[in-house]
N, C-alpha and C positions, 0 to 999 in steps of 0.2 A: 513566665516560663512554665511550658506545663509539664517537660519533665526532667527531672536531675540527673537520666542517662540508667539508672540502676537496672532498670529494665533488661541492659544489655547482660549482665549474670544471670542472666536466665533463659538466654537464646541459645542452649548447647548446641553447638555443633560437630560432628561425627563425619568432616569428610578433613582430610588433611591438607597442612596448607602446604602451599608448594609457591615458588618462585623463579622464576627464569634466571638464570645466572650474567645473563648481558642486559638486564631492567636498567642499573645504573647509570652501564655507559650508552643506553641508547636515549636514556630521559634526556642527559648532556647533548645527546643528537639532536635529538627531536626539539629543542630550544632554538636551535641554529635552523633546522629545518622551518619551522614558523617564522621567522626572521626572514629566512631567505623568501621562501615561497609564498606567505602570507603577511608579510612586513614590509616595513619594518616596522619591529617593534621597540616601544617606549620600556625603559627600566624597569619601570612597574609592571608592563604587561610580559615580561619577561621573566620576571620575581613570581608571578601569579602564577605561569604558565610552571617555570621550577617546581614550585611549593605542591602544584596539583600530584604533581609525579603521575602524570597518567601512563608514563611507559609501567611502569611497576605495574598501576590497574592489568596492561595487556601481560604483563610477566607473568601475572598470579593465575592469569584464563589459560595463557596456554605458554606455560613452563617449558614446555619442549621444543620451541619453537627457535629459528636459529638467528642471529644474529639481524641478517639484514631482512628476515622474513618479523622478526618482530619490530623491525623500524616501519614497515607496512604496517602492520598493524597498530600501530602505536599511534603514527600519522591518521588512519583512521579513527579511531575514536576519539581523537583530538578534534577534529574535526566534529564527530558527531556532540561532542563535548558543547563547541562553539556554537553551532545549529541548536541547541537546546537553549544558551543562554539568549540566540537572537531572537526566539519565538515566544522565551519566556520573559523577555525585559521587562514587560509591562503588564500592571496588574491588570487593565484590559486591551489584551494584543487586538490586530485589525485581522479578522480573519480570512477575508479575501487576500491581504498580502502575504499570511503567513501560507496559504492554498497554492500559489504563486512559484513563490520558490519553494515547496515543498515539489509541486511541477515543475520547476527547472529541472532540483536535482534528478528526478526520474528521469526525466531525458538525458542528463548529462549519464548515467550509468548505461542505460540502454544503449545511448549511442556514443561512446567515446570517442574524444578526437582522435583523427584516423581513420576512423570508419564510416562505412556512409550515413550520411544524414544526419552528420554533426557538422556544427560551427568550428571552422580555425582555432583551436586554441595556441597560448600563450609561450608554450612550451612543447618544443618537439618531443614523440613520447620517448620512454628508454625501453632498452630491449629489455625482452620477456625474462621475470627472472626464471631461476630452475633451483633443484636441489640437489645438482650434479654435485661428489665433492669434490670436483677439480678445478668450483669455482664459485662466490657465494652471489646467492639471486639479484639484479638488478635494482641500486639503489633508487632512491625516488624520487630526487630529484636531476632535472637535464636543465644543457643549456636556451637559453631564450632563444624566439624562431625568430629569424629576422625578418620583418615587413617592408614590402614595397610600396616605396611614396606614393605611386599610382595604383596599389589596391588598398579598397576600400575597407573601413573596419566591422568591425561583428556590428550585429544588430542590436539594439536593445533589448535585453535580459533581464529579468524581474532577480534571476539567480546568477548575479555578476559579482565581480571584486574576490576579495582576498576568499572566501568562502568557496568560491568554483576555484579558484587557483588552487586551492587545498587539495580539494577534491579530486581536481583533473589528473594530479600529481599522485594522491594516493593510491586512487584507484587504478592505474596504467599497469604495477604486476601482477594483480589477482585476475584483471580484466584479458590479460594475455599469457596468463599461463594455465587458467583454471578451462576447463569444460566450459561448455555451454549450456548443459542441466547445471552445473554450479553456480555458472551467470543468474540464468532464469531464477534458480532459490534464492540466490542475495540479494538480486531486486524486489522480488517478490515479499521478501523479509522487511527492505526497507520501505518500500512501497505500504506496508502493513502499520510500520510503524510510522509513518510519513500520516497515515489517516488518522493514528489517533492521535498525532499533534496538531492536527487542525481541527477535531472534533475539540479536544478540548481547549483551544484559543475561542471556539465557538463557546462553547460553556461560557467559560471563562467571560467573554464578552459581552455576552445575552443575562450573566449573573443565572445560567443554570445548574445547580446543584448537584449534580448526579448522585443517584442511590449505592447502596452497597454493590448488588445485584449489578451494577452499568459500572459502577469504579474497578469492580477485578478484572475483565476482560481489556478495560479499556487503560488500565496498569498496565497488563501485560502489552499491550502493544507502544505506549509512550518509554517503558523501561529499556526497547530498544535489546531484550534479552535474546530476540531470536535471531536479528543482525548478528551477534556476539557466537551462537549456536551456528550459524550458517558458517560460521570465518571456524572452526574449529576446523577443518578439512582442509583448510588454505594453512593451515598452520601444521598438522600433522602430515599433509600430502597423500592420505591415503581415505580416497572416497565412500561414500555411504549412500549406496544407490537409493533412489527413491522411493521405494516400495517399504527401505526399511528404513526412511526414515521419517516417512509420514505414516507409518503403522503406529495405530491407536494405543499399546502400550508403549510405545517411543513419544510421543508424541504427549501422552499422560504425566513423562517423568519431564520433560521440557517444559511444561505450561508447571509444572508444579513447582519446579526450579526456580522459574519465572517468578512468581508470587513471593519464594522467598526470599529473594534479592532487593525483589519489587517493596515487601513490607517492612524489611530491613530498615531500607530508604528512608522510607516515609517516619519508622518512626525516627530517625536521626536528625532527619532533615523538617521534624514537626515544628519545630518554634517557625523555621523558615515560609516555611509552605502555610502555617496561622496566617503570614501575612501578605503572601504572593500570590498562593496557588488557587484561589478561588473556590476552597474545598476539595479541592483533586488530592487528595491525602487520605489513605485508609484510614486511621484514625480516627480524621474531623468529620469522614461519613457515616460510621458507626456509632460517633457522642450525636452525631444529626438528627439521624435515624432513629436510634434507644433513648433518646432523651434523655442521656447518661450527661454528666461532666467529660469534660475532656481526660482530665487525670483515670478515672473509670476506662474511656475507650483504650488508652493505651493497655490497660492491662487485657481487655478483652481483645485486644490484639495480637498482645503477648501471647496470650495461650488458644490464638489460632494459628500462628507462627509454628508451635509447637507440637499442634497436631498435624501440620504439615508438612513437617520435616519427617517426625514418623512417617506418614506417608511417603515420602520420596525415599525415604529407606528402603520402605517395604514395596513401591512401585521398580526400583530400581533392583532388588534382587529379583523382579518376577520379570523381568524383560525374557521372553524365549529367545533361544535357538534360533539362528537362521544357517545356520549350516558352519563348517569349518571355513570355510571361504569369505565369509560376511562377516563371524565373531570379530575380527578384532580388530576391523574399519567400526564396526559398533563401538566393542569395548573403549575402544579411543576418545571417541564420541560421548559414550556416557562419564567417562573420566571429563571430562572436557565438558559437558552438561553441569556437575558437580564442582568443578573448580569454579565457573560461575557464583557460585553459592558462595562458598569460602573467599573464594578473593574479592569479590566485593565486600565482603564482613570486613575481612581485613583491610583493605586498599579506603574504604570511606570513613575507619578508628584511626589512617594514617594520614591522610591526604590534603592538603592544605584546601582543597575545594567545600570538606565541609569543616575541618577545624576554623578556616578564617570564618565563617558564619556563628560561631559559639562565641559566648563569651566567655572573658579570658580566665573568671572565677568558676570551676565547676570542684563539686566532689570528689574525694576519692576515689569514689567507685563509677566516674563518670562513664559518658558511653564513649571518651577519646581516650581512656586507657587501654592500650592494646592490647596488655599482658589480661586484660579478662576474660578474651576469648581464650579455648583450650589451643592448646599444643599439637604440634602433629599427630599424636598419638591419635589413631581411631577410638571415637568413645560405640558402647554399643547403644541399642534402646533404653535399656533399663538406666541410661543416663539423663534420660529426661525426665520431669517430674508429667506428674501425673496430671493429665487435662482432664477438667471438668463434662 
């Protein structure tokens, strides 16, 4: 074990947490939902999927979000949850197959059944949800398309089985209610993160190491944070045109957010990643690199964590101006950037995805006691201790 979690009273965090009030009864959903659409599922893979509570993960991103708009997104990340375990199964993935269906799923976004130049799918789609309130957006899943004995069935797909079925399912209200610059950003999002899961099955594979300098960029795109940053607009219903949200101090507080979710992670999930992840762990690049012990890079972790967040403080009170028209499709957005942060702090101290990875003896002051992150309350800077 290289570390005993203490680490984690040291991570102050300064945004508050927040939690969707329908998390509970949509986790209960989204059980039944993978059964139905992606199942059936065994007891255990049922128990697994509970224990995860990833609807809670989508409650704590986007709090505001309404019942059956965060069964979508719940459904999502479950998904992209499952995509991560199938890529990561093995200590050396094949990386031509993980390239594969990382190219199915782009196609399957791009072209959704229904539209032209997709394959038949499985399920006729549902109508477009809305956020009318005289009625709540379109659940996700419908009933099965009946086939004809005399038509023939889809072609072989490298990105088939319960994974596109998920998929196909999820993605049908964002895909028909959202714009088509929102389209283009999401795939373009996944498509992002899609490369750096097959860059690193490549590492991984070839036994290449990546440096510091090559692990933070390429964090940031396997952490899959800007997928999560794109869906903020799907969840709030009020857009952020694209001039302002690929402006370079927007753009600065997202990559920065990024990192610290991203290193969060890594240090939680460090015993795991010692012996999975093929060095794709901030941490184990850093003891790599400085020819430190591993117990050393954590902490040289820790108090880059810390100048980071300063940073996202101070990046996130300097965002200018774009007019009275634009503020508060932003201000939603950067709320929405910062919950990121927080609810994953929160959501991986709760979560049975990484508590069943520890074991069952830990400290007091471990990194699975919740109560050691602060409280709602906003802390200001002068709460953070002082980086070298």
């Amino acid at each position: 074990m290289y570390s005993d979690g203490a680490w984690v009273d040291e991570l102050r965090c300064p945004i508050p947490a927040r939690l969707c009030p329908y998390a509970d009864e949509v986790q209960d959903w989204l059980v039944d939902w993978a059964d139905r659409v992606g199942g059936p599922l065994d007891s255990e893979a049922r128990g697994r999927l509970a224990r995860g509570g990833v609807a809670r993960y989508a409650g704590r991103l986007y709090p505001d979000a309404t019942e059956a708009d965060l069964q979508v997104l719940s459904a999502l990340f479950t998904w992209f949850f499952l995509l991560d375990d199938a890529c990561d199964a093995t200590r050396r993935p094949r990386p031509a197959e993980v390239a594969a269906l990382c190219d199915g799923v782009l196609r399957l976004l791009r072209h959704p059944p229904g539209t032209a130049g997709s394959r038949p799918a499985n399920q006729s789609p549902a109508a477009p949800g809305t956020r009318s309130p005289n009625g709540p957006a379109a659940r996700l899943t419908s009933p099965p398309q009946t086939r004809s004995a005399n038509q023939p069935g889809p072609r072989p797909e490298p990105f088939d089985g319960p994974l596109r079925r998920m998929l196909t399912d999820a993605w049908q209200v964002p895909s028909r209610r959202m714009s088509a610059s929102w389209r283009d950003r999401f795939v373009d999002a996944v498509a992002h993160h899609l490369d750096g899961v097959v860059t690193e099955a490549t590492n991984k594979a070839t036994g290449r190491l990546p440096s510091v300098a090559e692990y933070v960029p390429l964090r940031r795109a396997t952490s899959a944070a800007y997928v999560s940053y794109a869906l903020i607009e799907f969840a709030t219903g009020r857009p952020v045109p694209n001039a302002v949200y690929h402006h370079p101090a927007v753009r600065e507080v997202a990559a920065t957010a990024n990192d610290l979710l991203s290193w969060f992670n890594d240090l939680l999930s460090l015993d795991r990643d010692a012996a999975t992840s093929g060095g794709h762990n901030l941490v184990l690049a850093v003891a790599r690199e400085q020819g430190i012990p591993v117990e050393a890079a954590v902490r040289v972790v820790v108090r880059r964590w810390q100048r980071s967040m300063r940073r996202f403080v101070e990046l996130r009170d300097a965002v200018p101006s774009f007019g009275s028209a634009l503020d508060g499709s932003l201000r939603e957005y950067l709320e929405g950037v910062a919950n990121s942060v927080r609810g994953t702090m929160d959501w991986s101290l709760e979560s049975g995805r990484y508590r069943d990875a520890l074991p069952p003896a830990r400290p007091a002051n471990s990194a699975v006691r919740l109560e050691r992150l602060p409280g709602p309350t906003p802390l200001t800077r002068d709460d953070f201790p002082a980086a070298p």
